[in-house]
C-alpha positions as CSV (number, residue, x, y, z in Angstrom):
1,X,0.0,0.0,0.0
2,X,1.5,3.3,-0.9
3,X,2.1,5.9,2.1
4,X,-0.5,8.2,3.1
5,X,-3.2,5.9,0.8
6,X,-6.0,4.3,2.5
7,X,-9.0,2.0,0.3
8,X,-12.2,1.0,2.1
9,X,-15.8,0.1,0.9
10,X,-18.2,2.8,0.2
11,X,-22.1,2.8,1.1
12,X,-23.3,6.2,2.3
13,X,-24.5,8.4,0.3
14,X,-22.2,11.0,0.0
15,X,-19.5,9.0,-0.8
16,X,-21.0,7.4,-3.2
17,X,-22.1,10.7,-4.8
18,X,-18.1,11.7,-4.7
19,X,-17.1,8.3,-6.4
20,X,-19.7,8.9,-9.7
21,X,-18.2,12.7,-9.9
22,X,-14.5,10.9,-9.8
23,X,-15.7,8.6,-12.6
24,X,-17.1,11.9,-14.3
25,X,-13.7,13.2,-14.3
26,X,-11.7,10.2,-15.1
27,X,-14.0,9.9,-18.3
28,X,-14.7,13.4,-19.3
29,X,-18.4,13.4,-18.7
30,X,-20.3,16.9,-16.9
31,X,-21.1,15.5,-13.0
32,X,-24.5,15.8,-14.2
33,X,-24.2,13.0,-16.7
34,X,-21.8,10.6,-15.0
35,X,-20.9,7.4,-16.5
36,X,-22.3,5.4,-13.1
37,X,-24.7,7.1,-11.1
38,X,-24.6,7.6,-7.5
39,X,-28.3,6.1,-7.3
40,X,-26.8,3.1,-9.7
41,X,-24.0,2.7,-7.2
42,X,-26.3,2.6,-4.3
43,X,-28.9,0.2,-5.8
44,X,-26.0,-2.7,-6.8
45,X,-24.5,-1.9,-3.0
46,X,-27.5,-2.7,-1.8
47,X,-28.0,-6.1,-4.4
48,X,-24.7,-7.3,-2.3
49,X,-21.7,-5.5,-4.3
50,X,-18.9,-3.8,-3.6
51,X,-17.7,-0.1,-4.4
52,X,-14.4,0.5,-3.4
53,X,-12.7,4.1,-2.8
54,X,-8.8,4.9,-2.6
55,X,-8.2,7.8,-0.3
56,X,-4.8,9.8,-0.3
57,X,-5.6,11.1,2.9
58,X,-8.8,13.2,2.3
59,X,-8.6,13.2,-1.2
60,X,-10.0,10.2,-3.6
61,X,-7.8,9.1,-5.7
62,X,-9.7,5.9,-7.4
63,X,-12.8,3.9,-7.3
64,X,-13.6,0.7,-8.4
65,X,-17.5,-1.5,-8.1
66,X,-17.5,-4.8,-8.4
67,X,-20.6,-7.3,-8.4
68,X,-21.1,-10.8,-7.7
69,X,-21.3,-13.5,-10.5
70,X,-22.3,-17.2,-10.8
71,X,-20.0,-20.6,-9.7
72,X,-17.9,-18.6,-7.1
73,X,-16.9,-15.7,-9.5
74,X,-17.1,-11.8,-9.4
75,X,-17.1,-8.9,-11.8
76,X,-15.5,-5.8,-12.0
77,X,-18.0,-3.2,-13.5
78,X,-15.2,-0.4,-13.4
79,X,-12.3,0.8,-11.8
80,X,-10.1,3.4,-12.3
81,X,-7.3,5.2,-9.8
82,X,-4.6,7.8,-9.9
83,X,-1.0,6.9,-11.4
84,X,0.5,4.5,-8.9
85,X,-2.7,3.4,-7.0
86,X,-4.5,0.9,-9.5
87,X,-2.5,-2.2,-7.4
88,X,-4.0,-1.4,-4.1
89,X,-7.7,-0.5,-5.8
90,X,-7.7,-4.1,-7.4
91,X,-6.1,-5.9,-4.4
92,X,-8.6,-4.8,-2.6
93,X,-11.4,-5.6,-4.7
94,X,-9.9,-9.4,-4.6
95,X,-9.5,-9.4,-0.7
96,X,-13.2,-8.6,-1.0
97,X,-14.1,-11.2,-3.4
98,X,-11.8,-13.6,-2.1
99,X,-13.7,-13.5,1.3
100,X,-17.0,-14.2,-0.4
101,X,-15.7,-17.3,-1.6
102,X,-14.8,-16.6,-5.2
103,X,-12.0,-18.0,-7.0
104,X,-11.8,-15.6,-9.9
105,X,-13.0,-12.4,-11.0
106,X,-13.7,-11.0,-14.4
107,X,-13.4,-7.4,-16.0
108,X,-13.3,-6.0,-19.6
109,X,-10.9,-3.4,-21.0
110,X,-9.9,-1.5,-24.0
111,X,-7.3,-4.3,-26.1
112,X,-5.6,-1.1,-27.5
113,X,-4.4,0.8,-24.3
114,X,-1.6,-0.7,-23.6
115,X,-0.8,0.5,-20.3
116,X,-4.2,-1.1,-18.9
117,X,-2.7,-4.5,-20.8
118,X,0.6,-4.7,-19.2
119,X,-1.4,-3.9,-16.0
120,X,-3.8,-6.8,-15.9
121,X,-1.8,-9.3,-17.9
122,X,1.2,-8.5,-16.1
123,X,1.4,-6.7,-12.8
124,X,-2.0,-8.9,-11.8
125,X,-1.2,-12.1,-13.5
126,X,-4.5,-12.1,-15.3
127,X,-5.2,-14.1,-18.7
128,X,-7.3,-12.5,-21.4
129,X,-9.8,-15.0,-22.0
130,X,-12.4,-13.8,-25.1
131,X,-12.6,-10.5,-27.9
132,X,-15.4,-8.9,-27.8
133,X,-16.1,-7.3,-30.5
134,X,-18.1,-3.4,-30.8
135,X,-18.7,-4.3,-27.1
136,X,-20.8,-1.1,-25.6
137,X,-21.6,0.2,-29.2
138,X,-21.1,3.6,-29.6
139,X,-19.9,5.6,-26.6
140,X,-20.2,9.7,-26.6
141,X,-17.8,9.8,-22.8
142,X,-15.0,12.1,-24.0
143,X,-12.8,9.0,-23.7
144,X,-13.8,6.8,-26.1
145,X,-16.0,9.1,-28.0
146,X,-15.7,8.4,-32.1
147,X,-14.7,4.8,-31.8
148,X,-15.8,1.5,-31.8
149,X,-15.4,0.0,-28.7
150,X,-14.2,-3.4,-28.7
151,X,-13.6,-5.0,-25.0
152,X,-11.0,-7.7,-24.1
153,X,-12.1,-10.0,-21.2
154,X,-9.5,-10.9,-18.6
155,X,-9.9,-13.8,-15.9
156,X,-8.5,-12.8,-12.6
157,X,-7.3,-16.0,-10.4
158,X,-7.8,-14.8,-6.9
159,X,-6.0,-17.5,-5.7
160,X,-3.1,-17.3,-7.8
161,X,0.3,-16.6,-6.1
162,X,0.8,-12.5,-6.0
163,X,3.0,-11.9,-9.7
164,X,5.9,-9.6,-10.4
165,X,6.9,-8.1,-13.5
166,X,9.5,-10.6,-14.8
167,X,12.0,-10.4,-18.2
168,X,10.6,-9.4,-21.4
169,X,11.6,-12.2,-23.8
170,X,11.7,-10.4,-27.1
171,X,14.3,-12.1,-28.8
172,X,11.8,-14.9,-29.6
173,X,9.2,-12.1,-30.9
174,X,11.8,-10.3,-32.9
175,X,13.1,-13.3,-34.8
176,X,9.4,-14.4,-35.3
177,X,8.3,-14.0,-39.1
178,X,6.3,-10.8,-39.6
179,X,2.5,-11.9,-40.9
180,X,0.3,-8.9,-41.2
181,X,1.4,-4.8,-41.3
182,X,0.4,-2.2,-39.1
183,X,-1.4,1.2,-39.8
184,X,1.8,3.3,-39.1
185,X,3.7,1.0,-41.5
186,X,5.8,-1.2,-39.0
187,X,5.3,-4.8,-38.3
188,X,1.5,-5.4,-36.5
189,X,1.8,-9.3,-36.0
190,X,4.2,-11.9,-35.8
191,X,3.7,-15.4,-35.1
192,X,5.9,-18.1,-34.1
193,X,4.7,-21.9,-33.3
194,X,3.6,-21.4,-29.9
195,X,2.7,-17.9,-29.7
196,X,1.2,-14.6,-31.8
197,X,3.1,-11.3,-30.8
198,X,0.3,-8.1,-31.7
199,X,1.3,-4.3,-31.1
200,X,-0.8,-1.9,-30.1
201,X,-0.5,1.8,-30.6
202,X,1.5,4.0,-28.2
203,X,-1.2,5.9,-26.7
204,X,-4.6,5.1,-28.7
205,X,-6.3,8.1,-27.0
206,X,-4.0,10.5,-28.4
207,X,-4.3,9.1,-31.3
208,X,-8.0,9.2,-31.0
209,X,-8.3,12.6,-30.3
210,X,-5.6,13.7,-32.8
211,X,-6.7,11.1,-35.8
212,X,-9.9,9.6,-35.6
213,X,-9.3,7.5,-38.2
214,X,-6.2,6.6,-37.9
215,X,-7.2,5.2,-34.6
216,X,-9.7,3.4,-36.4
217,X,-7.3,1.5,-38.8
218,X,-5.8,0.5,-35.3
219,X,-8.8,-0.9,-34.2
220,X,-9.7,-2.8,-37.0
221,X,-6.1,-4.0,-37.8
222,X,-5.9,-5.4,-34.1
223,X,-9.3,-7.0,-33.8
224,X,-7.9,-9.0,-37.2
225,X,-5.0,-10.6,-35.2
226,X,-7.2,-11.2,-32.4
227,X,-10.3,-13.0,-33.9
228,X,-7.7,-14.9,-35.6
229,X,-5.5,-16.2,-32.4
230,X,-8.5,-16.8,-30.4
231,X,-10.6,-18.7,-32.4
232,X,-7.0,-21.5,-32.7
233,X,-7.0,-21.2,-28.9
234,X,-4.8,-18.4,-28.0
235,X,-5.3,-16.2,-25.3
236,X,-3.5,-13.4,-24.1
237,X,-1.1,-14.0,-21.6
238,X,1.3,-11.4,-21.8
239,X,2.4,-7.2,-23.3
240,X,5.4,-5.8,-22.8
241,X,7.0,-2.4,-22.0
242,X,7.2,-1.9,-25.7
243,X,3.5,-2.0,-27.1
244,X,3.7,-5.9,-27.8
245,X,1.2,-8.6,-26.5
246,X,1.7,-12.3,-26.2
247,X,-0.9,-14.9,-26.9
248,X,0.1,-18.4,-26.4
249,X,-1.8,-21.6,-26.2
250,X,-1.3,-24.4,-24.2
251,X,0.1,-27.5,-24.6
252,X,-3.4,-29.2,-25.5
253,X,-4.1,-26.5,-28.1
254,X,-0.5,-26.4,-29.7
């Protein structure tokens, strides 16, 4: 836990009404249109989930609302936090579901921000499971506003030993033949027997603000790669500091 940061469950009211104007913020929406309303947060509270709030002292400084799911599983509806703080929102969001009895949990996320990959894949240790494709439909938060928003699905193991970020591996990737180009020109995919390497832009919501369809090409180049991977078994396991995921099968699938 980072110094001075405290994360507890939120039910009252109030806080609940400061953890949909953080959301607001986080995705560019007025307060009076927030992506998750306070009375939205209060109702699945009430239906036995959990919203979670970060606290840099007096300040909040993330959020997260999770619900329960079927066979021993939970899902995380959102969450969001402050550079630095994202480990301790999430942990605590397991400790909660891991105390219910559940043995996973599941979220979505945007494939193409990279930082969020290397986050869940990496730092957490979880798998991304199934592409979703055009998830939400069309989205008008200032966020993701002018794109189409496919969703990757990661499987949390909550009972998984606590991971660490670990050597990259690239020599395998880079002597990998190159099978499809990417929108900027460089290498998109390679592929070797065991796994599919796939880079992602550097920072798709620059690029989505700044080229809308540039951003687009992105989507649809990387969605190609995907569909592909996961429909021979692949999943994604892996990105590195550089913009690359991994997706590997197992031994069954091989």
């Amino acid at each position: 836990m980072t110094a001075g940061v405290t994360v507890r469950t939120v039910h009252d009211v109030a806080g609940l009404a400061a953890v949909a104007d953080y959301f607001s913020d986080v995705w560019h929406t007025p307060r009076t249109a927030p992506p998750y309303p306070a009375e939205v947060l209060h109702s699945l509270v009430h239906a036995g989930g959990a919203v979670h709030a970060a606290y840099d002292g007096q300040r909040l400084a993330g959020a997260s609302v999770a619900v329960l799911g079927p066979e021993r599983s939970t899902y995380s509806l959102v969450a969001a936090a402050d550079r630095g703080l994202g480990h301790a929102v999430k942990r605590a969001q397991g400790a909660w579901a891991a105390g219910l009895g559940a043995g996973s949990m599941r979220w979505t996320f945007d494939p193409l921000v990279g930082r969020n990959a290397r986050f869940n894949l990496v730092k957490l240790g979880a798998t991304g499971t199934e592409y979703l494709v055009d998830f939400y439909g069309p989205m008008t938060d200032g966020v993701n506003d002018g794109d189409e928003s496919d969703r990757l699905t990661v499987s949390w193991d909550l009972t998984a030993p606590t991971t660490s970020y670990g050597p990259e591996g690239t020599r395998e990737r880079d002597l990998a033949p190159a099978v499809r180009t990417a929108p900027d020109g460089g290498v998109l995919a390679r592929r070797g027997r065991r796994h599919v390497w796939c880079r992602v832009p550097d920072d798709i919501v620059a690029l989505r603000a700044a080229d809308p369809a540039s951003a687009l090409r992105w989507r649809h180049a990387v969605r190609e790669v995907f569909l592909e991977a996961f429909a021979e078994g692949f999943r994604a396991t892996g990105m590195s500091r550089d913009g690359w995921y991994t997706l590997a099968r197992t031994e069954e699938d091989a």
